[in-house]
Phi, psi and omega in degrees: 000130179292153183276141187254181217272142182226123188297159183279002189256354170279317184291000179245356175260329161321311175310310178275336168298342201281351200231240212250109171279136167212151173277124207266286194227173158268195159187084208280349143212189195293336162327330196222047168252140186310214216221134189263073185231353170225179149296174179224126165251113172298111177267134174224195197169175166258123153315127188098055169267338198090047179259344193266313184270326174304280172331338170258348159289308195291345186259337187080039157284145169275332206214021197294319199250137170295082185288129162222113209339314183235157208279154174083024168290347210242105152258017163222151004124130193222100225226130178229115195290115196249132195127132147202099013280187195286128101358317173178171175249154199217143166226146226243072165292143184299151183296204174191159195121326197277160201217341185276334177306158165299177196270333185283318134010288209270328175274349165289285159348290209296340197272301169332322145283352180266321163305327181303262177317338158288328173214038185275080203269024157250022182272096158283350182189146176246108195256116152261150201245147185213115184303139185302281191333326160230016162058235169233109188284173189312298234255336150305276191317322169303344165222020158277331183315282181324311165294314178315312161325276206282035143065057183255128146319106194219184180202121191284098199285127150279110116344070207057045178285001170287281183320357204218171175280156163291335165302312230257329191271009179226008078352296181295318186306291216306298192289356158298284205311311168316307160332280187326310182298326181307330187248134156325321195239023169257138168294143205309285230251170181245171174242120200268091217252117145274124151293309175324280173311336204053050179275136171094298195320308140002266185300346177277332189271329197305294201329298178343267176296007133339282196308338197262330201268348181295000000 
């Protein structure tokens, strides 16, 4: 049986995820973000989305990103070197959202992220993390808005597309994506993700390096 064809730009992204992922800096405000020499893709979400477990699927890792029972454990900006040398960057954004943090807490984070993406200029694509499960809440839209404002280029991932029915799960895709059509600075269709399954993984990494070779 013939093996099947695998694009090269996937093939270059197994390569480069199979070999040296490394974790670079935190960055608890802007002040202290690395030196802007490669690209970068930004992961963001709500806490407890399954964004700590997606990032160690798309790297192939057990443990590249910090996972934890309780959400909003990710309080800084997280820069990870995919490469040696680096190739590109891949980043761990605070989660947003979170309703149990303190209020000062929760305003630090949204400004750390909002200061990020707004004048971040080797930052190529912004991935929203979207739970299968509730599909895209107010506090989604408030920063799909915001990306839309500063014209930051993004594209909306299904989570944990596992936990759910396949009736129920092509239902939430369908009405993300009409979402998705609403904003200028979204891409039309979405990306459908297991971590668990490595459902998606693929299609995440090709999307990457799309993003990265523009």
């Amino acid at each position: 049986m013939d093996e099947p064809i695998i694009h090269p730009l996937l093939q270059e992204a197994n390569r480069l995820f199979s070999g040296s992922v490394t974790f670079l800096k935190s960055a608890p405000s802007l002040e202290f973000l690395p030196p802007p020499t490669v690209p970068e893709i930004a992961f963001a979400g709500r806490s407890n989305v399954g964004k700590s477990s997606l990032l160690n699927a798309l790297v192939g890792r057990r443990a590249i990103a910090r996972t934890s029972v309780t959400p909003g454990r990710t309080q800084e900006l997280n820069f990870f070197d995919v490469g040696d040398p680096p190739r590109f960057r891949v980043v761990d954004m605070p989660g947003y959202g979170f309703a149990k943090a303190p209020k000062d807490v929760v305003k630090k984070w949204r400004f750390l992220i909002n200061d990020y993406l707004r004048g971040r200029v080797v930052l190529k694509r912004t991935l929203v993390l979207i739970d299968s499960r509730h599909g895209v809440k107010p506090v989604d839209l408030d920063v799909m808005k915001m990306l839309d404002e500063a014209a930051v280029s993004y594209r909306l991932v299904l989570t944990k597309a596992d936990k759910i029915k396949a009736s129920e799960l092509e239902r939430v895709a369908d009405l993300t994506r009409a979402e998705a059509r609403k904003h200028a600075a979204a891409f039309p269709d979405v990306i459908i993700t297991s971590s668990e399954k490595r459902m998606g993984i693929d299609d995440l990494r090709g999307f990457v390096m799309d993003s990265i070779s523009e």
